[in-house]
GUNU-255666 format. One record per residue: x, y, z of N, C-alpha, C in turn; residue in three letters. Coordinates in steps of 0.2 Angstrom, whole numbers, padded with zeros to 4 digits, always signed. Atoms other than C-alpha are relative to their C-alpha. Layout:
N
XYZXYZXYZAla...
This chain:
238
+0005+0003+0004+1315-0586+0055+0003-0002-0006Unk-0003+0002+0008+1319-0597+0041-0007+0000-0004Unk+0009+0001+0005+1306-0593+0026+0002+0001-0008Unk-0004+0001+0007+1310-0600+0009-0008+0002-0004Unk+0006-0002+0004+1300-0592-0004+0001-0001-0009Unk+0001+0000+0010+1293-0593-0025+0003+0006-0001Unk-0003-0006+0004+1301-0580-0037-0003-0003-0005Unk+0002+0001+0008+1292-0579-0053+0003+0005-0003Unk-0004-0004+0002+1300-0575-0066-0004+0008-0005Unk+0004-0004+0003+1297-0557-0074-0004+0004+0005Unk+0003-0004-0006+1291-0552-0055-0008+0000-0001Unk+0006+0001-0002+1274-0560-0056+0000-0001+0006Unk+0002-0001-0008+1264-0558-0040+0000-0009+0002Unk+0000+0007-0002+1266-0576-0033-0008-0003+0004Unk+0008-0002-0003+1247-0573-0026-0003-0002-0005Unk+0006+0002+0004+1241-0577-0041+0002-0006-0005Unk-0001+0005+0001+1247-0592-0046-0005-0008+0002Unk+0005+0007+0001+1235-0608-0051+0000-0002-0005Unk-0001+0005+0006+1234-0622-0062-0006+0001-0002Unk+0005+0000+0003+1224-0625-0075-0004-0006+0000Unk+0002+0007+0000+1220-0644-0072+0002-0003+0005Unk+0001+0002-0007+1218-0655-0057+0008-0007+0000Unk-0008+0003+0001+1236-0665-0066+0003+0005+0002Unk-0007-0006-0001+1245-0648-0064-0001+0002+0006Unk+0001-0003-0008+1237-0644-0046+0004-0005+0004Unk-0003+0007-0005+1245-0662-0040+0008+0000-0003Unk-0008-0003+0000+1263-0657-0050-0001+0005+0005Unk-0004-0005-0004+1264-0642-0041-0001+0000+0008Unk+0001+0002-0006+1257-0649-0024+0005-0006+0003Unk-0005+0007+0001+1271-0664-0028+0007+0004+0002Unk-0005-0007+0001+1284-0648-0032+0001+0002+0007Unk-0001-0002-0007+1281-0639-0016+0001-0004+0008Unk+0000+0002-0007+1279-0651-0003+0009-0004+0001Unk-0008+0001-0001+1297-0656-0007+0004+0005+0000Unk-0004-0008+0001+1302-0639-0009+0000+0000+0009Unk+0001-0005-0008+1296-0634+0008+0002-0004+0006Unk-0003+0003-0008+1300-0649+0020+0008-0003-0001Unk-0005+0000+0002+1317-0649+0011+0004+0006+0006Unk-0002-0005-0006+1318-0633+0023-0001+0001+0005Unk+0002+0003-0008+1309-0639+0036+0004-0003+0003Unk-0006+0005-0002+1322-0653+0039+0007+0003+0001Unk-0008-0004-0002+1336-0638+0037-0004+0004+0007Unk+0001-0005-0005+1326-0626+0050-0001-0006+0005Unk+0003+0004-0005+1324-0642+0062+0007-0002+0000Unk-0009+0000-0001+1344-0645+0060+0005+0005+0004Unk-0002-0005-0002+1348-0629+0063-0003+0004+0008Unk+0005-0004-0007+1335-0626+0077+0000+0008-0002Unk+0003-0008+0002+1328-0611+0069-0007+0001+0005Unk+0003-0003-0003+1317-0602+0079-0007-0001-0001Unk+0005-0001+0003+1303-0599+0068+0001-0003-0008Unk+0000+0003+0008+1298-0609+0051-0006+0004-0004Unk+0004-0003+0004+1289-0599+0037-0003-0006-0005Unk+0003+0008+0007+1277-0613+0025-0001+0003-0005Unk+0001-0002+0007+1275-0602+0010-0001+0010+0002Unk+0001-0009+0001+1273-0581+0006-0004+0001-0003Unk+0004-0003+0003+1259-0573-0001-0001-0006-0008Unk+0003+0005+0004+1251-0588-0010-0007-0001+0001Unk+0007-0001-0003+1231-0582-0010+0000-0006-0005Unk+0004+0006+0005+1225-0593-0024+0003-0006+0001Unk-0002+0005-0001+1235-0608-0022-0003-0001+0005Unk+0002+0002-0006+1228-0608-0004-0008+0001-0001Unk+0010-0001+0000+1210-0603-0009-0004-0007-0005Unk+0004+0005+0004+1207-0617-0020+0002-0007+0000Unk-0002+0006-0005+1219-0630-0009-0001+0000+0003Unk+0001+0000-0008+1213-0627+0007+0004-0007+0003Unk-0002+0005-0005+1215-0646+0013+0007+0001-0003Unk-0007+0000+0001+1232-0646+0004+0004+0002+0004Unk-0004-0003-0006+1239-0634+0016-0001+0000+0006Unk+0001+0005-0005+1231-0642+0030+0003-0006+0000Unk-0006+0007-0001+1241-0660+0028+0005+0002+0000Unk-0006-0002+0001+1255-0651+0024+0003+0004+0004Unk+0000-0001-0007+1254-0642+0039+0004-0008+0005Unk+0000+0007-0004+1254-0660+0047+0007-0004-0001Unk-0003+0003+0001+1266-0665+0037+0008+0001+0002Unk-0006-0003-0002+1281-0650+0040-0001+0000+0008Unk-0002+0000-0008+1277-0653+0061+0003-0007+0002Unk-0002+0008+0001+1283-0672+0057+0008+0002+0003Unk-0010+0000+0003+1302-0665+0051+0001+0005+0006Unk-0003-0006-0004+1301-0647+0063-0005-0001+0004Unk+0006-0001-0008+1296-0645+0081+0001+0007+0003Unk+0001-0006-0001+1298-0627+0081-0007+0005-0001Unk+0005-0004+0001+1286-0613+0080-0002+0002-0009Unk+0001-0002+0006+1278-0609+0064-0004+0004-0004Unk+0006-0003+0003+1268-0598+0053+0001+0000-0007Unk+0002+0001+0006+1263-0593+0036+0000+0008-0004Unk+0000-0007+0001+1266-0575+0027-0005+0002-0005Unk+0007-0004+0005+1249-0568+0019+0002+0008-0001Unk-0001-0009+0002+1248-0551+0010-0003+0002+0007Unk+0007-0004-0003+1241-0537+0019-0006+0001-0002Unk+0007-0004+0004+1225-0535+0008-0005-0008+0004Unk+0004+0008+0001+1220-0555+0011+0001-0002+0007Unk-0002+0005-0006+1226-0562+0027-0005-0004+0004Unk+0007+0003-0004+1209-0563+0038-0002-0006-0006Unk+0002+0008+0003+1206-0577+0023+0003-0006-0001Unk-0004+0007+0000+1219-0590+0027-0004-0004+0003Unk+0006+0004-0001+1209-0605+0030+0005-0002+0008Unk-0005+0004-0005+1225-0613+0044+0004+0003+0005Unk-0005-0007-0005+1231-0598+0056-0003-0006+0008Unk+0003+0004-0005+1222-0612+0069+0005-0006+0002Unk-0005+0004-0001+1236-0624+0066+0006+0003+0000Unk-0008-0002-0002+1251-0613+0067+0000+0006+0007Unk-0003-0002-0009+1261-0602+0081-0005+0009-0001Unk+0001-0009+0001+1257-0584+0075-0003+0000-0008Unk+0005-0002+0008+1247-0576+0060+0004+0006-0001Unk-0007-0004+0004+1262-0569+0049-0005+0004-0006Unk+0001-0006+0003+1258-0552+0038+0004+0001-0003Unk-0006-0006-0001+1268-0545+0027-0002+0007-0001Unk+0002-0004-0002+1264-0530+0032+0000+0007-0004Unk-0002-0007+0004+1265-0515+0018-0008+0002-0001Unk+0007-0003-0001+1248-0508+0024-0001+0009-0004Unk-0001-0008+0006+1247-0491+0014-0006+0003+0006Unk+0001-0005-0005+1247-0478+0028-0005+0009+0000Unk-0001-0006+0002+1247-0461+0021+0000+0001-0009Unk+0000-0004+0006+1245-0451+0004+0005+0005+0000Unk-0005-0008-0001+1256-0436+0009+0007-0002-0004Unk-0007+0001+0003+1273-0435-0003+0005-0002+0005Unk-0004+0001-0004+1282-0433+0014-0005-0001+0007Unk+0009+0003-0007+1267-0443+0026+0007+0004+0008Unk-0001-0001-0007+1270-0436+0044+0001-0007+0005Unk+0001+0004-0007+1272-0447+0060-0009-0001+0001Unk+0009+0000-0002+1253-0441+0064-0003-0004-0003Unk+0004+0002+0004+1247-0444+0047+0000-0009-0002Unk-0003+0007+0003+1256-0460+0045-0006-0005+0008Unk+0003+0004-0007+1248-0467+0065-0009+0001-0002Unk+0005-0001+0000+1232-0461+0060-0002-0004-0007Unk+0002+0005+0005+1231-0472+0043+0001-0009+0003Unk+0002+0003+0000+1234-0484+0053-0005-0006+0004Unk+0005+0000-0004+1219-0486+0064-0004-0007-0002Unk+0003+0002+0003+1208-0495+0053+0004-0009-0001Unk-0006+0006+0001+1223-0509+0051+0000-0004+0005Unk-0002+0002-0006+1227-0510+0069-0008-0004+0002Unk+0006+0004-0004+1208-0515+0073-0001-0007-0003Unk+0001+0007+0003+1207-0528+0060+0005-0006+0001Unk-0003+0005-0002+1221-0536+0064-0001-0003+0010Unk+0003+0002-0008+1217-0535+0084-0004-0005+0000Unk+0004+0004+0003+1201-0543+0078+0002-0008-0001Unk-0002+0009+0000+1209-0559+0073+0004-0002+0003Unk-0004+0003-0005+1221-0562+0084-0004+0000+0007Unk+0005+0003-0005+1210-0563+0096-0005-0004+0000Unk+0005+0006+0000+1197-0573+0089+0004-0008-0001Unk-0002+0005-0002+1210-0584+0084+0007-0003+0005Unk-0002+0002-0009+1220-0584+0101+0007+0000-0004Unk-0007-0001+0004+1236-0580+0089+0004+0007+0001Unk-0002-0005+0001+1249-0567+0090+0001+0001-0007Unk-0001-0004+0007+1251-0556+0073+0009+0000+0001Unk-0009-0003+0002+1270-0555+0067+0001+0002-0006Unk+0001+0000+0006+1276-0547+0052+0007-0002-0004Unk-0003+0004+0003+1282-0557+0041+0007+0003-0006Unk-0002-0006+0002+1290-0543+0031-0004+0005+0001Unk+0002-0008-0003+1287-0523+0034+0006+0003-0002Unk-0005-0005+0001+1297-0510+0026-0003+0005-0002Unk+0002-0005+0003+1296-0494+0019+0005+0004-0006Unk-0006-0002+0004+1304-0487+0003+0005+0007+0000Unk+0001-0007-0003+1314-0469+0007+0002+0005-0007Unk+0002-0004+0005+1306-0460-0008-0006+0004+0004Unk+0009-0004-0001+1289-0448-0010-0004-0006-0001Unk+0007+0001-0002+1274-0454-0004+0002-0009+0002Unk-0004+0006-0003+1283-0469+0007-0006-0005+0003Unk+0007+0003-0001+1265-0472+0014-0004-0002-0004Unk+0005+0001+0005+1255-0473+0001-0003-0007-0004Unk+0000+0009+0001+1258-0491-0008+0008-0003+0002Unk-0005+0001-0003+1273-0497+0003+0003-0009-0004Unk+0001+0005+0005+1272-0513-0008+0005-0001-0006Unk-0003-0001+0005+1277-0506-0023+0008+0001+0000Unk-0007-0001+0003+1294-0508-0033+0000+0003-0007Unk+0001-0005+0005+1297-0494-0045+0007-0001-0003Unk-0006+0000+0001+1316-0498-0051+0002+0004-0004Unk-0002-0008+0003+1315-0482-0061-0001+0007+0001Unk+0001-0005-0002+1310-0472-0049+0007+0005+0003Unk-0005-0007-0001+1321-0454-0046-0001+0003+0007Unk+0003-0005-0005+1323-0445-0030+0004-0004+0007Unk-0001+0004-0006+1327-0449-0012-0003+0004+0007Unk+0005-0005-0005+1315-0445+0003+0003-0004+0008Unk+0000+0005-0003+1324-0451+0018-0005+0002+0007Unk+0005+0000-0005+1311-0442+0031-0005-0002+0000Unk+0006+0003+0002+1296-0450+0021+0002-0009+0004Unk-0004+0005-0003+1305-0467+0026+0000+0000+0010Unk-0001+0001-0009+1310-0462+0045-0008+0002+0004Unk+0005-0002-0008+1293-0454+0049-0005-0010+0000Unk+0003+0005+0000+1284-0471+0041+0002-0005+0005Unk-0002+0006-0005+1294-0484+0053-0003+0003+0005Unk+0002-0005-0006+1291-0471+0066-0006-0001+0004Unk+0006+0000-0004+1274-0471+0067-0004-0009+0000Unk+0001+0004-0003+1273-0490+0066+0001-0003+0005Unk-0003+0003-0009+1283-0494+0080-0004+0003+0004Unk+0003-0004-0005+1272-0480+0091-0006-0003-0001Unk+0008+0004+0003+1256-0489+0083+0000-0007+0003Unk+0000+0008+0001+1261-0508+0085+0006-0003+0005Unk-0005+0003-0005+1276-0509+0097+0000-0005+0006Unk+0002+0003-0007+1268-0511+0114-0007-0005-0001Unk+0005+0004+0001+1252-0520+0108+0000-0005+0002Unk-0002+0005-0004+1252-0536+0119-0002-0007-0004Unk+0003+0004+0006+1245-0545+0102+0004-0001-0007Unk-0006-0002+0008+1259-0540+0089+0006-0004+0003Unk-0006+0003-0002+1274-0550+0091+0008+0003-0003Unk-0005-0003+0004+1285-0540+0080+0001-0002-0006Unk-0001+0000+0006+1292-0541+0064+0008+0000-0003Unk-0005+0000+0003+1305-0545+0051+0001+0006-0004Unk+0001-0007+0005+1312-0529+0040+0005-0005-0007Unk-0003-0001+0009+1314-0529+0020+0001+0007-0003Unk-0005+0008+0002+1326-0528+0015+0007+0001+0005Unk-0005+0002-0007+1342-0532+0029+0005-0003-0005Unk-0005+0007+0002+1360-0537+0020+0004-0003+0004Unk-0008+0004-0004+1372-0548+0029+0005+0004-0001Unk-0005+0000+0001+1386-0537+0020-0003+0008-0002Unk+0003-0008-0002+1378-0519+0027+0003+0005-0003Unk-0005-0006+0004+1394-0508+0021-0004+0002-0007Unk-0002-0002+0008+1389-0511+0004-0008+0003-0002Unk+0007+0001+0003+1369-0509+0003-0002+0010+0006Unk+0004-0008-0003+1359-0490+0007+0003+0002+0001Unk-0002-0007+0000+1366-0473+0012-0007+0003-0002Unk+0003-0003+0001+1362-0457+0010-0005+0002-0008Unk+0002-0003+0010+1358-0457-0009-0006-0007-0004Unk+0004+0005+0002+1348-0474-0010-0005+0001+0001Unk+0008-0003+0002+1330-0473-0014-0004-0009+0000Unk+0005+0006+0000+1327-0494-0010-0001+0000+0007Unk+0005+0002-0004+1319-0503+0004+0007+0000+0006Unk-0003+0000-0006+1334-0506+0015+0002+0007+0004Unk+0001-0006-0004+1335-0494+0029+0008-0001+0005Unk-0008+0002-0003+1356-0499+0033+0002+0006-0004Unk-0005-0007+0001+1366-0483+0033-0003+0005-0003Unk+0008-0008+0001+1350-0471+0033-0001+0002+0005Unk+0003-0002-0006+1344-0461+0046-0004-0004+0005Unk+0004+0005-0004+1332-0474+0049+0001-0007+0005Unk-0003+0004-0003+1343-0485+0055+0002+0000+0007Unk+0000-0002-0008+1345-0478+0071-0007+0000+0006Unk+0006+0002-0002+1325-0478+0073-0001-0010+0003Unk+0000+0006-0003+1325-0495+0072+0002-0004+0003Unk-0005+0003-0002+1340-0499+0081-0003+0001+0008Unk+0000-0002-0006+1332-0490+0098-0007-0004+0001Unk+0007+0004-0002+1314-0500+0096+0001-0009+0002Unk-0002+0005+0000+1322-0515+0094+0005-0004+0008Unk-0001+0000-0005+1333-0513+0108-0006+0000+0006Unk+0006-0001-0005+1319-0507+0118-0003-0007+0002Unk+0005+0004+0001+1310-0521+0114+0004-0007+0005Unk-0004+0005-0003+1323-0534+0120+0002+0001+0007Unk+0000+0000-0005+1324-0526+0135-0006-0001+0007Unk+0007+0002-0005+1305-0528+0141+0001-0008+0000Unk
C-alpha cells in the first residue's frame, strides 16, 4: 500500500482541519488534488497494490462530501488498482464514499483494555463491542475492513488509548504490547470480513529501531515480533 499522508506542524490532529472561507476550501481542494494524484500516478507506475486517498481527515470530508467524490473519480483515471481511504477509529462508519472504493481502511487504535498490564482475555473481550460495529458495515457496504494502521505502544496500559503519543513517557512494558497484538489477531485474524492490516510503526532499517528497552510503537526486535511474524505467516499460508 502506497499512502501519502498530511503532517501538521506542532502534531495537530489532521481530523480537524477546515477553512475558514469557501476561497481557502478551493485552495486546499486545489493543493490536495495535486498532492494526491501526484501519487496516484507513482502508485500506478509502480503497480502498487493498494492506493491510500487521504488519513484521518473527518472535517475536511464532512463538509466536502462531493469533493471527495470527484476525486475519487478523478485518482481511478491515473491508478487502476485497488483503493481505499484511512478513517479514525472513533469516525469511520461516517465516510460518505466507502461505496466507491475496494475496502473500508481503519486505522485501527481501538482502546481495548484499562488494565496497566491488559491481559489477552481482557484485551479480546474489549473488543467485542468493535468487532460487531465494524462487521456491521462491511456488510451493509459489501466491503472488506483493512487496517489502515494498528499498533500498540509496549508501555503501561498498552490498551487503553493505543492512539496516544506520549514522548515523555518512562518505563517499558513489553507484555502489555505482546498481549495487545495477541488478542487482535485471535479477535480479527480469521474473520472472512477483515482483510488485515498495515503495522505502525515498521523501519526498513530494522537493526537500528526498538529492542528490549524501547517504549515506542514499533514492535522490531521486541518479543512481539515473533507474534506477528507467526500470524502473518499463517496468514499467507491459507
Amino acid at each position: 500500500m502506497l499512502k501519502p499522508q498530511l503532517w501538521v506542524r506542532r502534531g495537530e490532529f489532521t481530523g480537524k482541519i477546515a477553512m475558514d472561507s469557501e476561497e481557502h476550501w478551493r485552495e486546499l481542494e486545489q493543493s490536495y488534488t495535486a498532492f494526491i494524484l501526484e501519487f496516484a500516478k507513482l502508485a500506478e507506475r509502480k503497480h502498487v497494490d493498494l492506493f491510500c486517498i487521504g488519513t484521518e481527515l473527518e472535517l475536511f470530508i464532512k463538509y466536502r462530501p462531493q469533493y471527495w467524490k470527484n476525486l475519487i473519480d478523478q485518482i481511478k483515471e491515473v491508478y487502476k488498482g485497488k483503493l481505499t481511504y484511512a478513517a479514525n477509529w472513533d469516525e469511520y462508519w461516517r465516510t460518505p464514499f466507502w461505496d466507491q472504493l475496494d475496502y473500508i481502511g481503519i486505522d485501527g487504535y481501538f482502546p481495548v483494555s484499562t488494565m496497566q498490564t491488559p491481559t489477552v482475555d481482557d484485551c479480546r473481550k474489549g473488543w467485542q463491542k468493535h468487532k460487531a460495529s465494524m462487521k456491521s458495515l462491511s456488510e451493509s457496504k459489501k466491503r472488506p475492513i483493512i487496517f489502515t494502521e494498528y499498533g500498540y505502544r509496549s508501555v503501561d496500559y498498552a490498551g487503553k488509548k493505543p492512539w496516544f503519543v506520549d514522548y515523555f513517557a518512562e518505563g517499558v512494558n513489553l507484555e502489555a504490547q505482546s498481549n495487545a497484538y495477541t488478542a487482535l489477531y485471535v479477535e480479527l485474524w480469521s474473520e472472512n470480513w477483515f482483510a488485515g492490516g498495515f503495522i505502525w510503526k515498521w523501519f526498513v532499517d530494522g537493526e537500528r529501531h526498538g529492542g528490549q528497552d524501547s517504549n515506542r510503537f514499533t514492535p522490531q526486535n521486541k518479543p512481539v515480533e515473533e507474534i506477528i511474524t507467526s500470524y502473518y505467516k499463517a496468514a499467507n499460508l491459507n
